[in-house]
MARROFI-315653 format. One record per residue (C-alpha): residue in three letters; residue number from 1; x, y, z. Coordinates in steps of 0.05 Angstrom, whole numbers, plus 32768, in hexadecimal, padded with zeros to 4 digits. Each point is the difference from the previous one (the first is absolute). Layout:
! MARROFI-315653
['Ala'; NUM; [X; Y; Z]]
...
This chain:
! MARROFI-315653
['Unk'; 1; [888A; 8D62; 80DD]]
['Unk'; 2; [802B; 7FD7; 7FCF]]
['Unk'; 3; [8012; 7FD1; 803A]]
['Unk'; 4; [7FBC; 7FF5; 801C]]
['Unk'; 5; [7FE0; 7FF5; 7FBF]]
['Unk'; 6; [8035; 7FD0; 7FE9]]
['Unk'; 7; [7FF4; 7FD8; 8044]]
['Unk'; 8; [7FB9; 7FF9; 8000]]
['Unk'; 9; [7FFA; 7FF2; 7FB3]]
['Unk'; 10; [802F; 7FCD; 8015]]
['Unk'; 11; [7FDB; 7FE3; 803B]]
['Unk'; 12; [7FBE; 7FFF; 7FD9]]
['Unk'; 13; [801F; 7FD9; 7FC9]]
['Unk'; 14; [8023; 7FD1; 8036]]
['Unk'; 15; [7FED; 7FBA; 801B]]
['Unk'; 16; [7FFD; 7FED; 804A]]
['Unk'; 17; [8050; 7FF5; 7FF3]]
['Unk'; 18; [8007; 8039; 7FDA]]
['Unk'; 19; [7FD8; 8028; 803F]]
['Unk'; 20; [8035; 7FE6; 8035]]
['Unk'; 21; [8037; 8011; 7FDA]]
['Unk'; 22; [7FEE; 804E; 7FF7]]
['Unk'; 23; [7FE5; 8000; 804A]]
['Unk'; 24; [8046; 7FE3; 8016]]
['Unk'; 25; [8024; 8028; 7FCF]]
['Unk'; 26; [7FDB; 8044; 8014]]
['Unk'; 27; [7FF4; 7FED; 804C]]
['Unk'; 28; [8020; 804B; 8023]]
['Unk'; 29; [7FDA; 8028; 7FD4]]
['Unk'; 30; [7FBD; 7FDA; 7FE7]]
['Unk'; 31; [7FD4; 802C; 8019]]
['Unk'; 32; [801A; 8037; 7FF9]]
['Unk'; 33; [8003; 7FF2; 7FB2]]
['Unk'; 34; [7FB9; 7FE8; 8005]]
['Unk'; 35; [7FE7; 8047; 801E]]
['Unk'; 36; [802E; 802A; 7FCD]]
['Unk'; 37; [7FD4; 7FDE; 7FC9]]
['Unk'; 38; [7FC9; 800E; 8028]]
['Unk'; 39; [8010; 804A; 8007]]
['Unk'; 40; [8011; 7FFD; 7FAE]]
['Unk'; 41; [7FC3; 7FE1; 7FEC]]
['Unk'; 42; [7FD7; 8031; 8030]]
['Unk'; 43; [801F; 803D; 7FD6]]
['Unk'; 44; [7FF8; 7FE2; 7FBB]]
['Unk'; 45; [7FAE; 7FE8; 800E]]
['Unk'; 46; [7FF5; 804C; 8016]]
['Unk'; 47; [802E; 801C; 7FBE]]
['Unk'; 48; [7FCC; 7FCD; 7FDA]]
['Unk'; 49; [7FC5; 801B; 8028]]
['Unk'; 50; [8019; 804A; 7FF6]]
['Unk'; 51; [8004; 7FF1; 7FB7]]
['Unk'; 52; [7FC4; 7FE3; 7FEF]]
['Unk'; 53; [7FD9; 8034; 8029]]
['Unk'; 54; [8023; 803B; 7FCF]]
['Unk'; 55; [7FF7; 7FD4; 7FC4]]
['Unk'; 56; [7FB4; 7FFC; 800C]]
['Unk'; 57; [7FFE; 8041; 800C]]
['Unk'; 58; [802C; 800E; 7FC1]]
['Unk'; 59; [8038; 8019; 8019]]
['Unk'; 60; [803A; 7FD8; 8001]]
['Unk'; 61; [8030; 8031; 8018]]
['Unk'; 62; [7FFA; 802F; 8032]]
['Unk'; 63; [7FDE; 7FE9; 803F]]
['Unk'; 64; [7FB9; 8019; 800F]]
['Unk'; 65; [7FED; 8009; 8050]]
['Unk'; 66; [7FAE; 7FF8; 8001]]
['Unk'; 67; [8001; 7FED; 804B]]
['Unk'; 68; [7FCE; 8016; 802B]]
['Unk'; 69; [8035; 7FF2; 803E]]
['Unk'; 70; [8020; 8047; 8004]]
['Unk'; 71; [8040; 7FD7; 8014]]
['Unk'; 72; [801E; 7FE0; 7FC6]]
['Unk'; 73; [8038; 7FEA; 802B]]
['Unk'; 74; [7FD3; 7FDA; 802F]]
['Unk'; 75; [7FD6; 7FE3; 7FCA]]
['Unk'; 76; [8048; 7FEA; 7FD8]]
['Unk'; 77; [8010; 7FDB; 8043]]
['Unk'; 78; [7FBC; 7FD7; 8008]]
['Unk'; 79; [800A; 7FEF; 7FB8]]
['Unk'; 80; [8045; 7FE6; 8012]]
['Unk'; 81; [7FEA; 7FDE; 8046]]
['Unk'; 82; [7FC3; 7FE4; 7FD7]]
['Unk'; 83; [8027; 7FDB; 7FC1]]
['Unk'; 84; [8036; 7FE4; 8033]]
['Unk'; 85; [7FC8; 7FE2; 802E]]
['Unk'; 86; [7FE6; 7FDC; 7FCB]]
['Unk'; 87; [8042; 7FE4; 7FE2]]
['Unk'; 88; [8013; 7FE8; 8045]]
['Unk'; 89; [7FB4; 7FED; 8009]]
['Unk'; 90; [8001; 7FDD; 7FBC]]
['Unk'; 91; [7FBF; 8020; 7FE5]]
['Unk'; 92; [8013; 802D; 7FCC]]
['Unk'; 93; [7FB5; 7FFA; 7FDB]]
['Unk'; 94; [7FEB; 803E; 8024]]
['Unk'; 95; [8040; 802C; 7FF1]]
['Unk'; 96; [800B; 7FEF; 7FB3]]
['Unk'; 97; [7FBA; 7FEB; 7FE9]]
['Unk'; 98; [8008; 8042; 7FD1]]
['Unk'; 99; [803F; 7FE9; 7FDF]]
['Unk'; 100; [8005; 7FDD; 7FC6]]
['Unk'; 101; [7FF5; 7FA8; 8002]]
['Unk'; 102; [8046; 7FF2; 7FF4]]
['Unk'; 103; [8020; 802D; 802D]]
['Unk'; 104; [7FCC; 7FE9; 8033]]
['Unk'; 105; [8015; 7FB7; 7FF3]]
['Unk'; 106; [8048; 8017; 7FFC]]
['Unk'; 107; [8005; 801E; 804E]]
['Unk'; 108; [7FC5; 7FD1; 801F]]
['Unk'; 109; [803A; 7FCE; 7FEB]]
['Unk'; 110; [8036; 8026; 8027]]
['Unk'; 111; [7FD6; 8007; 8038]]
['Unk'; 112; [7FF1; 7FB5; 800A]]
['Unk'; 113; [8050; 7FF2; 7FF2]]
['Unk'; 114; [800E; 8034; 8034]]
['Unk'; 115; [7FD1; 7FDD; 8036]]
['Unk'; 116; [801F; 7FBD; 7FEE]]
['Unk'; 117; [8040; 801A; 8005]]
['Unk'; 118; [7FF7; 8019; 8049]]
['Unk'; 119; [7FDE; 7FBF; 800F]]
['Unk'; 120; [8033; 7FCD; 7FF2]]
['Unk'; 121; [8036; 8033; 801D]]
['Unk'; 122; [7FD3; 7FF4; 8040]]
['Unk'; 123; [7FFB; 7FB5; 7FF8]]
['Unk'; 124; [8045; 8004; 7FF3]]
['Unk'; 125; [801A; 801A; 8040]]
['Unk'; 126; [7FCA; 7FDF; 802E]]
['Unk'; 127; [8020; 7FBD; 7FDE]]
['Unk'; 128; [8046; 8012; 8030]]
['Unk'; 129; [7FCD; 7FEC; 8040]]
['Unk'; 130; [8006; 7FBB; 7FEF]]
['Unk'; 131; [8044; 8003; 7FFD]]
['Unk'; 132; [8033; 7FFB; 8043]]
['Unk'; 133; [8004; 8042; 801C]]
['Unk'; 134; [804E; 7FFE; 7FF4]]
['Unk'; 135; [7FEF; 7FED; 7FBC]]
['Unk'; 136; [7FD1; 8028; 7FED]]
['Unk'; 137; [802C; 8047; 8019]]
['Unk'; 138; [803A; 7FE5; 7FD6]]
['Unk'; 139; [7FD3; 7FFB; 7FCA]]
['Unk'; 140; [7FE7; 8046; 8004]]
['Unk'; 141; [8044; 801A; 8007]]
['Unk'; 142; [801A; 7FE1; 7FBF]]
['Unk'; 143; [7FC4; 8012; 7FDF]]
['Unk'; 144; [800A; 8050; 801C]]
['Unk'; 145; [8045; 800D; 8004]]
['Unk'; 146; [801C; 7FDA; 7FCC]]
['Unk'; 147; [8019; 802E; 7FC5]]
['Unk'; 148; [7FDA; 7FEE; 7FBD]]
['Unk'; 149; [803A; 7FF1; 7FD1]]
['Unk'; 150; [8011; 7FC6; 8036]]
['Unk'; 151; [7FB6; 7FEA; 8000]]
['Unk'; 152; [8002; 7FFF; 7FC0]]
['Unk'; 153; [803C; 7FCB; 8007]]
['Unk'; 154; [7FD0; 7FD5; 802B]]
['Unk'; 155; [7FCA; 7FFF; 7FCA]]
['Unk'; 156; [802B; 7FEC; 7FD1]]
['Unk'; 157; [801E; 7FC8; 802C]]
['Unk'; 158; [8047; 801B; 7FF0]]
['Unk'; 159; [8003; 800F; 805C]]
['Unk'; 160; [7FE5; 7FCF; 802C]]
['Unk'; 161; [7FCE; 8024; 802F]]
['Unk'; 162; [801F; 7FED; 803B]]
['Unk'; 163; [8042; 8025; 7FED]]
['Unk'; 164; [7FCB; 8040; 7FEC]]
['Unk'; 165; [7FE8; 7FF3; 8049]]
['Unk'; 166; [8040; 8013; 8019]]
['Unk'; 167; [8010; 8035; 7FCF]]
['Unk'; 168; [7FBD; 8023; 8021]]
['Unk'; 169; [802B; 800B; 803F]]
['Unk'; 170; [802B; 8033; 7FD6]]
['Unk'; 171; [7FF3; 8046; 7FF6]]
['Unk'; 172; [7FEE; 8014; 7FB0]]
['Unk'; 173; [8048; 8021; 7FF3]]
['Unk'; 174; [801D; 7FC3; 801E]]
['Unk'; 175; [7FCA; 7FCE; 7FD5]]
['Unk'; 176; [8013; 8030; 7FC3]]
['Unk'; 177; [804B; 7FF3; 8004]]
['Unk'; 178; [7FF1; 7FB6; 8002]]
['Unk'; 179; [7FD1; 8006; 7FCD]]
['Unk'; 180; [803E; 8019; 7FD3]]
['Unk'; 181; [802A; 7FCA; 8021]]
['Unk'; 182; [7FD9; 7FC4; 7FF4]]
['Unk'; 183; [7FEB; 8019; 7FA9]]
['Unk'; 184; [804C; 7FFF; 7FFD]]
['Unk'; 185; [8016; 7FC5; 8026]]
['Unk'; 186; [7FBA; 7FD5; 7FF6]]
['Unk'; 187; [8010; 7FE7; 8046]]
['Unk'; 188; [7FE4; 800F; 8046]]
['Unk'; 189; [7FF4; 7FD2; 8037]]
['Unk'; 190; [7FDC; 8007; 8046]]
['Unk'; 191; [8042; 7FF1; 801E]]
['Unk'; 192; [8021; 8030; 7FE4]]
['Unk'; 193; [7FC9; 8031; 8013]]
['Unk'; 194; [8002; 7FE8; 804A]]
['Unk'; 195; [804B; 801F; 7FF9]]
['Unk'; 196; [7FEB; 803D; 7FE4]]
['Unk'; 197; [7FCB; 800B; 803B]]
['Unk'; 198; [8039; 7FEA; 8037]]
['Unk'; 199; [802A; 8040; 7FE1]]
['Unk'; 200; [7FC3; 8028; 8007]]
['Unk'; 201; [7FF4; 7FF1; 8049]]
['Unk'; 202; [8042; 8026; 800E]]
['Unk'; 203; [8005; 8035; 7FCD]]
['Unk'; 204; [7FC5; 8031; 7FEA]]
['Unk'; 205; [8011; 8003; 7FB7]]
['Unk'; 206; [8020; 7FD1; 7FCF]]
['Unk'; 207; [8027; 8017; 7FBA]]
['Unk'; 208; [7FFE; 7FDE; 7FBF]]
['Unk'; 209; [8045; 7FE1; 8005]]
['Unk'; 210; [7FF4; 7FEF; 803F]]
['Unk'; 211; [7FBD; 7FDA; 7FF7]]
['Unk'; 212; [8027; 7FDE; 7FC3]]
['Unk'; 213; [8038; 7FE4; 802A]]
['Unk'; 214; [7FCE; 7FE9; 802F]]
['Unk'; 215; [7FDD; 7FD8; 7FD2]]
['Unk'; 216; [8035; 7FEB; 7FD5]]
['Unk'; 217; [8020; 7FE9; 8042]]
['Unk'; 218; [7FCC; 7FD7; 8019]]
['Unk'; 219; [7FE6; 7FE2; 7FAF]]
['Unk'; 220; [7FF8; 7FBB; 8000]]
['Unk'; 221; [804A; 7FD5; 7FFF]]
['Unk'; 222; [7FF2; 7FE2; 7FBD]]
['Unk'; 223; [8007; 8040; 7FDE]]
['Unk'; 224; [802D; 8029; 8021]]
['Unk'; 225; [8032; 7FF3; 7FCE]]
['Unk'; 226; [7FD1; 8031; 7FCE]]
['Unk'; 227; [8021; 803B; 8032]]
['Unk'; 228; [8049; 7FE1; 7FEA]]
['Unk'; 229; [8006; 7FFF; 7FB9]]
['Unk'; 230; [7FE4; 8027; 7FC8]]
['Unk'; 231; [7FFC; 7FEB; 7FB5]]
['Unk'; 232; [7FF2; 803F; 7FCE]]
['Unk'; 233; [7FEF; 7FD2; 7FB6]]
['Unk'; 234; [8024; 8027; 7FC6]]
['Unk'; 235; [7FBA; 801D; 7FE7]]
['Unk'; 236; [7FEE; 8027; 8032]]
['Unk'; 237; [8042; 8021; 8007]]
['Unk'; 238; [7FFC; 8014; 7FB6]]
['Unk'; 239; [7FC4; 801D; 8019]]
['Unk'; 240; [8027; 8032; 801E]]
['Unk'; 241; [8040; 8007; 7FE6]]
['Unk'; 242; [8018; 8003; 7FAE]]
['Unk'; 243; [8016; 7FC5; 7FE0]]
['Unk'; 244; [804D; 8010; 7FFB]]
['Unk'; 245; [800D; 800B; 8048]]
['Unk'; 246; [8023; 7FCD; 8026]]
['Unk'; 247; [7FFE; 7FD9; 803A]]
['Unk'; 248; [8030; 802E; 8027]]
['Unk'; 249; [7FDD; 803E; 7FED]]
['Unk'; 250; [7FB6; 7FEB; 800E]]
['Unk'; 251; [8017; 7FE4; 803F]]
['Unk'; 252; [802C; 8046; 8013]]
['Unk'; 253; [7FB6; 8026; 7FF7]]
['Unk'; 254; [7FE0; 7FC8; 8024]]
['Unk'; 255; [8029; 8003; 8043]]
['Unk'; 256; [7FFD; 8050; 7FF4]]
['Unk'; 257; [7FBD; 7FF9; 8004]]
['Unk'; 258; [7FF9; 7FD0; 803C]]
['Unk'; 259; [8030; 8033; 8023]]
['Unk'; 260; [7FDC; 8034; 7FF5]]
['Unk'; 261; [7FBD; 7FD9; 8017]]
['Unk'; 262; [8020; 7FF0; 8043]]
['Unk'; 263; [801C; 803C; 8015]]
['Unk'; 264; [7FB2; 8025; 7FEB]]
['Unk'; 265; [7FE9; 7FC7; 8039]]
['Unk'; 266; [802D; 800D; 8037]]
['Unk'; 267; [7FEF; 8045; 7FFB]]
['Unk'; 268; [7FB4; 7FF3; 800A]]
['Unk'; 269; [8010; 7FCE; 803E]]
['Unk'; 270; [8030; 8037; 8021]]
């Protein structure tokens, strides 16, 4: 439940901004976040319910069964039916009015954060009718088959949406490869994507190396010289290597290294 409780703590807390951005962020899976609290609050209100019935009765361990139902399976699953009506109902008086104030207070809280939450989603996706239908389906598909590292990206205005836009068109391992691509290059354009997707049309797979040449290919002319040249500063290679060993030595391991690195990769493209 840690997910869903950290969501909807966060959405209660939230402004209208605040509200978007979770609803954006969350999109694929809202609801189905919103009902797994639902299901989790359901089981702790009876636990509560359980427990306060034993405790009255002063027995606070094992459970005593006074029902006149001579199914206590049956009556278990009315109970159940019963406290998740009224959390998706929103009237919890009737369910908890034996528990104590606060915890009353505590889940009639949840409840009404739970019925906003499925209300703005609502709002939320009617809002793509006003939008042009070709619009309003791209919008959807970056919103539900965008990976959320590279949503994350957008959020943080470090990738502009419309380059997420065409990242949607990729399948996740693909959109995970050029996740890894652009934290280590800090570079991806729509262009370059457009290249990626013209490979695609004509092979059903695409490797690492070969999703890097791609790109690296098609980057933007004013820094293609970043794939030429290479400048290692003298404190990171002491990083690596001990103080008295010289140029020739570090750059012997280096290139043994590199070697070694390219013959691992044309093994996994064979």
């Amino acid at each position: 439940m840690r997910e869903e409780a950290n969501i909807v703590e966060q959405y209660a807390d939230a402004d209208t901004s605040g509200r978007i951005d979770i609803l954006i962020k969350y999109y694929p899976n809202f609801l189905r976040l919103v009902e797994g609290y639902e299901q989790s609050l359901s089981f702790i209100i009876k636990q509560e319910k359980e427990y306060k019935h034993r405790a009255s009765r002063g027995d606070l361990g094992v459970r005593v069964q006074t029902s006149g139902i001579s199914d206590p399976t049956a009556r278990e699953a009315i109970d159940n039916i019963m406290i998740m009506d009224a959390i998706r109902s929103g009237d919890l008086k009737s369910i908890i009015r034996d528990l104590d104030e606060e915890v009353m207070q505590l889940h009639e809280t949840e409840v009404r954060t739970l019925r906003n939450m499925k209300e703005g989603f609502s709002i939320f996706k009617n809002s793509f009718f006003y939008l042009e239908p070709e619009s309003a389906a791209l919008f959807e598909k970056y919103l539900t088959e965008v990976i959320p590292c590279i949503l994350d990206m957008v959020d943080k205005k470090v990738l502009a949406i419309v380059t997420a836009v065409e990242i949607s068109y990729l399948d996740p391992p693909v959109q995970e490869m050029l996740y890894e691509y652009m934290m280590e290059n800090d570079i991806c354009k729509a262009f370059q994507l457009y290249a990626v997707r013209d490979y695609l049309k004509d092979h059903e797979t695409i490797t690492k190396m070969e999703l890097m040449r791609i790109l690296n290919e098609n980057a933007p002319k004013d820094e293609s010289n970043r794939f030429q040249q290479l400048t290692i500063t003298k404190k990171k290679l002491q990083e690596y290597f001990p103080p008295f060993y010289t140029k020739s030595q570090m750059e012997k391991i280096l290139f043994k290294l590199l070697e070694d690195w390219k013959k691992e990769n044309e093994k996994e493209n064979t």
